[in-house]
N, C-alpha and C positions, 0 to 999 in steps of 0.2 A: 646280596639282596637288591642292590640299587640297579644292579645289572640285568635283573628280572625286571623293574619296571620300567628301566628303559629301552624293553621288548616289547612293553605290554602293547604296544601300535598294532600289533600282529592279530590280538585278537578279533577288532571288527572285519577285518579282509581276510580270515581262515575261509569263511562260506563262499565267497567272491570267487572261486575260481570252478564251483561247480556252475554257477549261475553262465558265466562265460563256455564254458565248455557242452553245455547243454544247449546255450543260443549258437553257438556257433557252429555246435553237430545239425540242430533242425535246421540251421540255415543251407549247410554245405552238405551233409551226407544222412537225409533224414531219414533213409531204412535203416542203413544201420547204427546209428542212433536209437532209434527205436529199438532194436535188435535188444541194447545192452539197456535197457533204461534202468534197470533191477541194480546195476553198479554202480549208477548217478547216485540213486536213493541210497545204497549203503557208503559210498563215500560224504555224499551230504550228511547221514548222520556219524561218521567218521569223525569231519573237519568239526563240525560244531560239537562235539564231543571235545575233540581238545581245544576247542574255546572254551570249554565251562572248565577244563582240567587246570587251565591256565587263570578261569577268575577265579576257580576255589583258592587254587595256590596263592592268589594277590589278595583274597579275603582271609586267609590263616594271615598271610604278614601284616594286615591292619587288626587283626584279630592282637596279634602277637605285639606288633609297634604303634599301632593306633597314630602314625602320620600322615601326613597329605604328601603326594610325589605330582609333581608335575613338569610333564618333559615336552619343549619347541623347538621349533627350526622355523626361521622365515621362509617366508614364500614370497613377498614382495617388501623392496625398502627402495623409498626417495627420502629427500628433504624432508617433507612434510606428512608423508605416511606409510605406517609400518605393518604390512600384515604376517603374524606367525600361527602357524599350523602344530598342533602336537594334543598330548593325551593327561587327562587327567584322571590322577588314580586317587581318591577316599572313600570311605564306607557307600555314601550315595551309589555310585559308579561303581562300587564292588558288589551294592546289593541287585542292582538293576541287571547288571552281568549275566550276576549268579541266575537270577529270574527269567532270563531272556535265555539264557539258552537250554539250561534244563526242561525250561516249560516246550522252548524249540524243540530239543529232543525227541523229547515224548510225541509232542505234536505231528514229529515227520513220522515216527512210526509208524503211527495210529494212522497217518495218509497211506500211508504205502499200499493199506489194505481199502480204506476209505476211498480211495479216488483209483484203484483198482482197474475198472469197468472204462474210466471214463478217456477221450481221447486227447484232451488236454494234459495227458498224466504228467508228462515232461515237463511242458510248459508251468505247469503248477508248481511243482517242485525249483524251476527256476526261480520263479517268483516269491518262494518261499524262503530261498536263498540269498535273493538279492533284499529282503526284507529283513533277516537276520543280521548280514552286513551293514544295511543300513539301523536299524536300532540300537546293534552295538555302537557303531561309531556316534550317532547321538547321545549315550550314557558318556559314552570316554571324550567328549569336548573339550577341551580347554576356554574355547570360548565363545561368543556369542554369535557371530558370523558364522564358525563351522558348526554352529546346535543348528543354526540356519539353512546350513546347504542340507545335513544329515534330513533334517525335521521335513524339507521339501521331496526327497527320495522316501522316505517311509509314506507320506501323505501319496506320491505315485505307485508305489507298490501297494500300498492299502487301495487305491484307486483301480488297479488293474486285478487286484485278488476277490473283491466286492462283485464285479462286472465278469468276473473269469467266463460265467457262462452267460455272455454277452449277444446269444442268439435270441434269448427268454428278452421280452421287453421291459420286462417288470426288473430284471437283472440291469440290463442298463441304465434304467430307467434311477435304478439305486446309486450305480457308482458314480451317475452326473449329482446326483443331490450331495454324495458326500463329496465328490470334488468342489460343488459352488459353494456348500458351507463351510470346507475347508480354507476353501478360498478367502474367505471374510474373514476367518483366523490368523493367515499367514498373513495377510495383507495388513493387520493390526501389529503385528507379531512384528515384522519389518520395518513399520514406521515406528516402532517401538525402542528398536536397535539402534535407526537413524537418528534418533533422538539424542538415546543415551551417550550415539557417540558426538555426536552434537556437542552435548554439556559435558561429556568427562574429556573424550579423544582418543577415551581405550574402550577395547570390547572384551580384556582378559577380565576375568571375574574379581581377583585379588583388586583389581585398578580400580575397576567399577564401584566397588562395592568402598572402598577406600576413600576416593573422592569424591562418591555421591553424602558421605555419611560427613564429611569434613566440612561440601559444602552446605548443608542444611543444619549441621552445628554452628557455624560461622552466620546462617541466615544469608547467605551467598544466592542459594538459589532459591525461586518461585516455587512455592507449597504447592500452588494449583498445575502450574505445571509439572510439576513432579509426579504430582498425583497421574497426569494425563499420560505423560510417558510412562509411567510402570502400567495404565490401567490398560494402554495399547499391548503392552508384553502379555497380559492376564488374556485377553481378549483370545493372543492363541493358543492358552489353555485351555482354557473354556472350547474353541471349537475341538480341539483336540482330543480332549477328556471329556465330551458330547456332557457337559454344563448347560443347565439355561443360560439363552434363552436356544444357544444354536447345536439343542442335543438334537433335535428331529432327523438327521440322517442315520443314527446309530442302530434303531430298531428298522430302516428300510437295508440295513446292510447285509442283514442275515439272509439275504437274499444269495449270496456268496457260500463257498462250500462250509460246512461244518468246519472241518478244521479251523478253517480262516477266525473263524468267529471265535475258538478256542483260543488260539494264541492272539491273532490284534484286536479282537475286539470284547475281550474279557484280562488277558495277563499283561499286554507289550504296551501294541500304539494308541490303548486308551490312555495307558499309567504316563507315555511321554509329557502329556500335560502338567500330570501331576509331578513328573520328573523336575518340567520346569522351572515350575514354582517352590517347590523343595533345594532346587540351585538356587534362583534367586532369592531365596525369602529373605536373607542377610539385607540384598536391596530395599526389597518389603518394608521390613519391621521396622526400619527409621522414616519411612514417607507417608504423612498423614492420608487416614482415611481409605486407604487400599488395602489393611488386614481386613478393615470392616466391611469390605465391598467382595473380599476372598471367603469370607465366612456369611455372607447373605447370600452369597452364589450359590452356595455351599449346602444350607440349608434348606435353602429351596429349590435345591433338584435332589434330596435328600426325598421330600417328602412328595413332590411330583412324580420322581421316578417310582417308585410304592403306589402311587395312586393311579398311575397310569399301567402298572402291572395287576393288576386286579382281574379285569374280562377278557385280556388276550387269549384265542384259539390257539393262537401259532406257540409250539414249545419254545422255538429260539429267539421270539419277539419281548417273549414271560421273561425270561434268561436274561434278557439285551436290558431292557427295563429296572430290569434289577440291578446291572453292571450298572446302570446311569448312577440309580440310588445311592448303591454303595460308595462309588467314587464321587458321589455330593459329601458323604458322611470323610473323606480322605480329605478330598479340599477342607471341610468344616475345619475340620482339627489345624490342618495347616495357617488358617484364616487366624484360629483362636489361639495359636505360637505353640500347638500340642506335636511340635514335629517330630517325636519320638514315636508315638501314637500311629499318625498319620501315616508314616514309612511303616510300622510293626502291621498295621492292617493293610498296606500297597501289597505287603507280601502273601498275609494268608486267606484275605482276599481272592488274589490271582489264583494259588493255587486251587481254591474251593472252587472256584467259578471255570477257572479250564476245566476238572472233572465235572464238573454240571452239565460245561457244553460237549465234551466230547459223550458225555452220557448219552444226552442225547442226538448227539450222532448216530450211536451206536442204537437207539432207538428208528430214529429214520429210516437205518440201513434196516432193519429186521421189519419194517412195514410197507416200504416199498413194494416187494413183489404180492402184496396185499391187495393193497388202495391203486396202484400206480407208480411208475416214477415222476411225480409230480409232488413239487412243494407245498400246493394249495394241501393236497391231500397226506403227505406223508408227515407234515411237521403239525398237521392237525390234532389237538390231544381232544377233539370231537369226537374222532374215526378210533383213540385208542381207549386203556380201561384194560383191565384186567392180567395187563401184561406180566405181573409177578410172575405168573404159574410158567411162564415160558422164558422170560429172560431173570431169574434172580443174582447173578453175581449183578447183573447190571443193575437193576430194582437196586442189592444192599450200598453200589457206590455212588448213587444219586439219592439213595437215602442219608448216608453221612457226608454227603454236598450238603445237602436241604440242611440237615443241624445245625453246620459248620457256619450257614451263610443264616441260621435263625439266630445263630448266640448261645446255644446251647452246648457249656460246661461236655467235659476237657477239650473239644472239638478247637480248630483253628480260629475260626474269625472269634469265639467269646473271648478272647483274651485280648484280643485289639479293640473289637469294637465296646468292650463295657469301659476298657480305658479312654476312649473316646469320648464314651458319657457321662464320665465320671470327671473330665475337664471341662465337659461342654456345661455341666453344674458351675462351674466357678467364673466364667465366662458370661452368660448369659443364660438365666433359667428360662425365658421363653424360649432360647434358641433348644434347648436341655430339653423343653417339652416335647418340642415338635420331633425331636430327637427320638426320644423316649416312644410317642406313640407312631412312629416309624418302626420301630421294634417290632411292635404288635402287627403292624401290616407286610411287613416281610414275615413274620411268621404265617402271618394269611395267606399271603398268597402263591408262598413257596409250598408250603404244604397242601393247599387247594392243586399244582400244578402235579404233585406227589400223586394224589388222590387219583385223580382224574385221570393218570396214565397208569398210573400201575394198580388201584384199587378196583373192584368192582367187575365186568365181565367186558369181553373185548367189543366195542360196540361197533360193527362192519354186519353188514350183512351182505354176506356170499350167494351170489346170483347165480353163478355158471361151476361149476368144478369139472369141465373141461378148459381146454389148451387157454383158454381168456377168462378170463375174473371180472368182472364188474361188482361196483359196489353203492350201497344207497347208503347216504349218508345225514345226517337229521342237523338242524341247529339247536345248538345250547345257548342257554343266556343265563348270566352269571343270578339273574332272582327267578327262574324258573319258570320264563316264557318257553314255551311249547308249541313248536311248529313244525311240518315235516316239509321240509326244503323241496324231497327229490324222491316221486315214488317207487319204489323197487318194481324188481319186475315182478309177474307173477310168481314166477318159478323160486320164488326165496326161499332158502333153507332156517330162514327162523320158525320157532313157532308160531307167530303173528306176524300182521301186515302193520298195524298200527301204532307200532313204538315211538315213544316220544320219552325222551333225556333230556331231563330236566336239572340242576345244578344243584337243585334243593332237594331233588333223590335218586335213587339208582333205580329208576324204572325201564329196566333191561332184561332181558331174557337167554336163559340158556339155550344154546341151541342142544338140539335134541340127538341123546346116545345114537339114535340108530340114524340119523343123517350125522354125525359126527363120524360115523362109522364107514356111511358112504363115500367122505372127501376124498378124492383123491390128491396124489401130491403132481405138483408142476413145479417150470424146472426153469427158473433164470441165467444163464450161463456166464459164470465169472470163473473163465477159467476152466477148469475142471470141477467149479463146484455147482453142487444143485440146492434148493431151498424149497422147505413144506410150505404150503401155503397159511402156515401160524406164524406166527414171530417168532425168531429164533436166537439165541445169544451170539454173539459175536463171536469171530476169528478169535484165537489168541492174540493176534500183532495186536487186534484192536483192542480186547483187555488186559493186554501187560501194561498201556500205557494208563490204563484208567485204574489199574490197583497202584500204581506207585503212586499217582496222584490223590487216591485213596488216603493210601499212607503218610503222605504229605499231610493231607485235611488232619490226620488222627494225630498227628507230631509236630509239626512245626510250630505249632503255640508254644509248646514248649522254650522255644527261644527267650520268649516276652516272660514267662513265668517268674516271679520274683522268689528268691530264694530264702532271702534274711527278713527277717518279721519286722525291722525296725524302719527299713527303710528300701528302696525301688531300685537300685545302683548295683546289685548283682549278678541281672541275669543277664545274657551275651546282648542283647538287643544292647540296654544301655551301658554295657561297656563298651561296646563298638560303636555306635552312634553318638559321637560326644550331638547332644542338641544343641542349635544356634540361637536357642531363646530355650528361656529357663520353663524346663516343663514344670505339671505340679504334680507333686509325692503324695503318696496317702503307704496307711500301713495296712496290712490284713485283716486288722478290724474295720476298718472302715472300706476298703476292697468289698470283703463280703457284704457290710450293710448294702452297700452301691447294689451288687448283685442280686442280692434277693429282687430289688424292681425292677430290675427290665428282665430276670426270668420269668419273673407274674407276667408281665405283659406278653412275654414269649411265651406263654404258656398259655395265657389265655386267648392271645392269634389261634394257638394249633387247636386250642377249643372248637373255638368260631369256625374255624375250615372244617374238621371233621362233622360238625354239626351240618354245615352244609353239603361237603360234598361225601361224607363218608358214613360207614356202617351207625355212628353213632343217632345218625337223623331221623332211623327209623324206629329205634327206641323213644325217641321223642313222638314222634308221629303214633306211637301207640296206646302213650302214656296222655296223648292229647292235651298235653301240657303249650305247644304253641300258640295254638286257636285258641286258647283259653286265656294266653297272657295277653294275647292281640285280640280283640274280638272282629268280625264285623261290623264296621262303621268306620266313624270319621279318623279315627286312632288309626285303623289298618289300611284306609285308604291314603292318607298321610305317609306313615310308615312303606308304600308300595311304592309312592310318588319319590318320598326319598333314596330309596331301592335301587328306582330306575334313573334317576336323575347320577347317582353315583356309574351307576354301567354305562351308560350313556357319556357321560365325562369320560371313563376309562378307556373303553372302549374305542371312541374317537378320539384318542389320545389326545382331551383335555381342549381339545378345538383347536390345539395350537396351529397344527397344519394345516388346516381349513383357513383359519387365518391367516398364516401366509400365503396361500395361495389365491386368497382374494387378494391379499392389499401388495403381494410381492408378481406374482405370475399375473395374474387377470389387471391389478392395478399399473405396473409396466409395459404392457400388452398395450392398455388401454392409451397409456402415456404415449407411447410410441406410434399406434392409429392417429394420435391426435396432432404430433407432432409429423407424423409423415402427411395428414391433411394440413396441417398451416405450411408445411414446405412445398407439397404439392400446387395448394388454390391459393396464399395469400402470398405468398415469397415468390416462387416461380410465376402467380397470375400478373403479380405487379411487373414483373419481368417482361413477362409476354405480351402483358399489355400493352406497354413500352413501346415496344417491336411492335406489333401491330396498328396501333395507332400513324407510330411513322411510315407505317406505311399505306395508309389509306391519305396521311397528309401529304404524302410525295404522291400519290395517284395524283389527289384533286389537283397538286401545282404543277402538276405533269398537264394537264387540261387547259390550264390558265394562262401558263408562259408560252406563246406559242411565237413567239420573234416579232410579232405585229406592232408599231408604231401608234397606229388608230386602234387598236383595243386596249394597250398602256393607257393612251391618253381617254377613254370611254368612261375603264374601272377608276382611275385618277379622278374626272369629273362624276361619276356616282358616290363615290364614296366623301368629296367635299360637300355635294350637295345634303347626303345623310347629316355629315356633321355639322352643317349650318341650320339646317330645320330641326335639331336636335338642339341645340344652342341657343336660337328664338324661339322654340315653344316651349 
């Protein structure tokens, strides 16, 4: 057994040899490279296949012997400092593994067909490679220096997969924002290390964690400084795992392909955040004031993220939004010592939210040859609606996303996330509130996002059904502003010209049998395939990977499930996780009471959405039950003002980025004009004035010295005579 973990090295560098052999085919021999690219993509999911073969096999032996293995070798030794390189294997590290590369798997799949069409296919797949190697190797660290190199290759490969289509400005435009926020993390994150290693002199974790705890029991070291070096380590968490305040790149990232967004920025290189603070929390829990700064982070991107996912157009921005949320709610628990909790929801989490985003992937890809190949337009859920009748395998695995990631019983996340709220009770009942009616707004606005893509009729209007398609497309606003952006043309195949989609109804139109009749079909060319001009389901490649993650959603709670009525210590989660702070127990009776409230609130979310956006609104509107409970007047005009004040906040994602970009972009800008005029007029003027001055002085004494005897003795006698009559009078 000991002899398999001191292999386990092998597993982050199995991906690492496509990543090379792909850069260095486009570099040396790029046709035929190209030729074979179908071989890259099935050895890539090959090698990362037997990385997950190799972390199951290392999670059955902690499964089975529940130790810590950890294996070094130096890499540099003088006198005075020792640096060693190696891997460390326990639950943490086995669960992260297991995550990363299953979730991997699926994810190359699902590209193969996904990125298809596109000419960066290679390159994408490299990078999807060299992203893999680096993630693994930041789970399996030993220590803090190599979380540090790993942590700066995944932030480059996240950097280069964001930007992939780096001709679009708005693409570029994204992966500088996440590189300069990243940057403000890592930069925290290092002087964080330098610190620690400062006050201890090691960076292995056993050492750290040892002598930081000996010396603040002793009162050896500064509280406030202590606080300051761990709160620099948190700092890049927080950019990491897109925490307030520096989440703002994470929703501009989905500008990046689908996939990407699937695995880093919903299962992998958001969770390394929360990775790291699940390694260090041992540090944590002994240094005042930093749980309490890990659980206010926590909570309040908890309920911003929720609140900032409300008005979003964009499917993957609604998605991204919600990733922020949930992984506030992972931090929370972490903050509040529930790290059993915290890790059970990193997992079913991930997998709920990879099938979300690949869903909608698989959405994009079936409305593109629709609307366009364009993001404004294809990631639009304005432009969609109605799509059940045409995609339903896909409709039913973005429906048990949606449950999964509501809380709703047997489904994955309700088994993490009510034990979350169920400690967040013991902890802090404000924090429990805010908690609690978080609940209710991911059920809002998850099922609002259900609604509106898959409910109601497909809202496009088809202009041309020859060889080019154009289409007119209207603004939605989340309380039922009505306006029409963009006029169709004449020739529209709707029944009307004047449609307006509103949030608060389905004021939409069928198009009509006998122009349904006349569409014809066009034809996108991938490959040998063609596509009707409806939305269509998906490839197999691209739904095998979304029914097993499917099945994920529908099982993996299962882990967390408590078996014994008396007490929590049964099921595999906490046999495997021994926790590094004492979580708290409850029994099935008190379980269930917990449960009944936050399904009211999840239940009364999914209310609230269908009334707005779904079949239910117009049972109300007939029953004129609304207008009746709100009248006309200062009640409704109040109630609109507060309506639109909430869209408004959402919408503009809460002011935040506006505000940065006055007091960080416009106010450094401004810094910098002001500082290039004091160096220009006050620094170099005094300069040049300098210089010039001497040199109008050396003119005039060029004038006055001219070798003369009798003009010496003239200026001699004028200037005695000045100074005498200046003297007497």
């Amino acid at each position: 057994m000991e002899h398999i973990y001191q292999y386990a090295w092998i597993i982050p560098f199995l991906p690492l040899p496509i990543t090379m052999s792909i850069g260095f085919g486009l570099l040396l021999v790029p046709t035929a490279t190209k030729n074979i690219r179908r071989i890259g993509v099935f050895a890539s999911v090959l090698l990362l296949s037997i990385a997950m073969g190799f972390s199951v096999n290392l999670a059955i032996q902690q499964i089975n012997g529940s130790f810590i293995y950890q294996y070094l070798w130096s890499w540099t030794i003088n006198s005075d400092f020792s640096l060693e390189f190696g891997h460390l294997i326990d639950p943490l590290s086995s669960i992260m593994s297991m995550l990363i590369t299953s979730v991997g798997i699926l994810v190359l799949i699902y590209s193969d067909n996904y990125m298809s069409h596109d000419q960066g296919y290679l390159r994408f797949f490299s990078y999807m490679s060299f992203f893999n190697t680096s993630m693994l190797g930041l789970v399996t660290s030993s220590n803090l220096i190599q979380i540090h190199i790993f942590w700066e290759l995944v932030g480059m490969c996240s950097y280069l997969l964001i930007g992939f289509w780096f001709t679009r400005p708005i693409a570029a435009s994204a992966c500088q924002k996440a590189f300069v926020t990243n940057r403000i993390g890592d930069f925290g994150l290092l002087l964080g290390i330098l610190s620690l290693y400062w006050i201890t002199g090691s960076l292995e974790f056993r050492d750290l964690f040892e002598i930081v705890n000996n010396l603040i029991h002793n009162n050896e070291l500064n509280s406030l400084f202590a606080t300051l070096c761990a709160s620099l380590l948190f700092v890049g968490a927080v950019a990491k795992s897109a925490q307030f305040p520096l989440h703002v790149w994470l929703p501009d990232a989905m500008e990046g392909p689908t996939p990407i967004s699937a695995l880093i920025h919903a299962a992998t290189m958001v969770a390394a955040g929360i990775f790291l603070v699940a390694r260090l929390l041992p540090l944590f829990v002994v240094i005042p004031y930093i749980m309490n700064l890990i659980s206010l982070i926590g909570i309040i991107t908890v309920l911003l993220g929720a609140t900032l996912a409300l008005a979003q157009k964009d499917i993957k921005r609604s998605l991204a939004y919600s990733t922020m949320s949930q992984l506030g709610y992972i931090m929370l628990a972490l903050g509040i010592g529930s790290y059993r909790a915290a890790l059970f929801h990193l997992i079913t989490h991930a997998y709920s939210k990879a099938l979300l985003f690949l869903v909608s992937g698989s959405l994009i890809h079936s409305m593109e040859p629709i609307v366009g190949y364009s993001p404004d337009k294809s990631q639009n859920m304005v432009l969609m609606g109605g799509l059940k009748r045409y995609v339903p395998i896909t409709r039913i695995c973005f429906l048990l996303g949606t449950f999964s990631l509501c809380g709703i019983p047997p489904l994955a996340c309700f088994w993490s996330k009510d034990e979350i709220l169920n400690d967040s009770w013991l902890y802090s009942p404000i924090f429990a509130i805010i908690a609690f009616f978080t609940v209710g707004l991911t059920a809002f606005y998850m099922f609002r996002v259900y609604l509106l893509t898959f409910d109601g009729y497909l809202r496009v209007h088809f202009q041309n059904y020859s060889s080019t398609i154009k289409s007119s497309f209207f603004s939605i606003s989340l309380w039922g502003k009505k306006e029409v952006l963009k006029e169709a043309n004449p020739n529209f195949l709707f029944s009307t010209m004047n449609t307006k989609v509103s949030f608060f109804s389905k004021d939409t139109y069928k198009i009509d049998n006998n122009i349904r009749n006349q569409m014809r079909y066009f034809s996108t060319s991938f490959g040998n395939k063609y596509t009707s001009m409806y939305p269509h389901e998906s490839d197999n490649t691209m739904l095998f990977p979304m029914l097993i993650l499917a099945l994920f959603t529908l099982f993996i709670g299962s882990i967390g499930i408590p078996f014994d009525q008396g007490k929590m210590d049964f099921d595999i989660l906490s046999k495997w996780l021994t926790p590094l702070t004492n979580p708290f127990h409850s029994n099935w009776y008190e379980f269930f009471t917990n449960v009944i409230s936050s399904l009211s609130i999840t239940f009364f979310g999914l209310f609230i959405a269908s009334s707005f956006y779904g079949s239910v609104y117009s049972f109300f509107q007939n029953l004129d039950l609304i207008n009746s409970f709100v009248k006309i007047g200062p009640k409704r005009i109040l109630l609109d003002q507060i309506k639109n004040m909430i869209y408004n906040w959402s919408y503009n994602r809460g002011y935040i980025d506006i505000f940065y970009t006055r007091l960080l972009t416009v106010g450094i800008r401004g810094l910098a004009e002001l500082t290039h005029f004091f160096d220009r007029r006050i620094i170099d003027g005094i300069i040049n004035g300098a210089g010039v001055t001497s040199f109008f002085i050396g003119e005039g004494i060029k004038y006055i010295g001219g070798g003369r005897i009798s003009s010496y003795l003239f200026l001699y006698l004028s200037y005695v005579s000045i100074f005498l009559l200046i003297f007497f009078y």
